[in-house]
N, C-alpha and C positions, 0 to 999 in steps of 0.2 A: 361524370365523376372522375376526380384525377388520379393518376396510379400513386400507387402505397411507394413513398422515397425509398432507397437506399439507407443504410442506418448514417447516422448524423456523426456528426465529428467528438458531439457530444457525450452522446452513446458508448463510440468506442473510447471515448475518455473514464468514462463509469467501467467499464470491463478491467481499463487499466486497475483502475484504483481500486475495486473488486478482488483483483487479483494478490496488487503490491500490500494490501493493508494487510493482510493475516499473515504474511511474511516479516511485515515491522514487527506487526504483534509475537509473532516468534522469538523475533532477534532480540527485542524488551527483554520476552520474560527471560531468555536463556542469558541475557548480560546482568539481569537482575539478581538471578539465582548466582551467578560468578560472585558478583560484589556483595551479596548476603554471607560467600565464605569467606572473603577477604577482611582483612584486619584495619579497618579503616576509624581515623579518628571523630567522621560523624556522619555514620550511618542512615540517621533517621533523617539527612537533606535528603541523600541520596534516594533514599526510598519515597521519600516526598517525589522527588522530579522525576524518580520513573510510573511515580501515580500519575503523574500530570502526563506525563506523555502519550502512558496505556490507555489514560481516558480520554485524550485528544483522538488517539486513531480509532479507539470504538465508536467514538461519537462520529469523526467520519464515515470509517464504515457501514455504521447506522444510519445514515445519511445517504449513503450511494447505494445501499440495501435497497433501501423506499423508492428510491429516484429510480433505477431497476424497475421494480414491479408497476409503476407508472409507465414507465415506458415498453412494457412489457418485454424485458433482456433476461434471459436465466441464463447459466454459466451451466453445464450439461457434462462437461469434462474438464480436467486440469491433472497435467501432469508437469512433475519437477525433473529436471533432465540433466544429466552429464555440462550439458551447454546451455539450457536458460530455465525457463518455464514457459507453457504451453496451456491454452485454453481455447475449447471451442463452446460455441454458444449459439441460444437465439434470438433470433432479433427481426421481429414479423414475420417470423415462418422463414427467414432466411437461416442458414447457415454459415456461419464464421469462424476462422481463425482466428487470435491472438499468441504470439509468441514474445519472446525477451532474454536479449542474452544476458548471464549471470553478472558481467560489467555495468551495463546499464541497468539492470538489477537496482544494485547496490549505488549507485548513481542516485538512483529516485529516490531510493528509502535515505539515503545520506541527506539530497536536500528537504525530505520532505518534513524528518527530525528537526534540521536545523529552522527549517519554518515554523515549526511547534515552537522552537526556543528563542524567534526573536532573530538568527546571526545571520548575518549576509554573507552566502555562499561564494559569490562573487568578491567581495575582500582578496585580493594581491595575496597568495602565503597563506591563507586560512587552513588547510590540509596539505600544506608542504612539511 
């Protein structure tokens, strides 16, 4: 019988995006409720495209949810910190860290939007 691996690359990839996605879902709905009080000449795109976007990350989420419990990974702790976020977890009876500083944070959920929308993050000047 061969010994049980180490968790896969794959794995700690799922934790990532476990973690990053209820944070997108965050930054959504709190930028949605901003532009719901602003005075904007047409509202109902704008709430169209943060429906598209809310439903893009749950439907990830949902996604990495399931892929999770196949692979038998639970997230057991998460904290949000001064300097990043913070989760530990399991992952065959092992124990893990996961951390992230608030920089690249915001790094991920920037590209991860702009994948939702189609725009190449790499473009020369796109966020200058």
């Amino acid at each position: 019988m061969s010994p049980v691996p180490w968790q896969t690359q794959e794995e700690a990839e799922m934790i990532k995006q476990y973690v990053l996605l209820p944070l997108l879902l965050d930054a959504l709905e709190r930028d949605r409720r901003i532009l719901a009080s602003a005075s904007l000449k047409l509202p109902q795109v704008y709430k169209g495209l943060f429906n598209l976007l809310q439903n893009a990350a749950t439907a990830d989420l949902t996604r990495v949810r399931q892929s999770m419990r196949e692979h038998g990974l639970k997230v057991f702790e998460e904290r949000r910190t001064n300097l990043g976020i913070e989760a530990r977890y399991l992952c065959r009876g092992y124990t893990y860290e996961f951390s992230m500083l608030w920089g690249l944070v915001k790094a991920e959920l920037t590209s991860r939007l702009c994948a939702y929308l189609g725009i190449d993050v790499r473009k020369e000047g796109m966020f200058s």
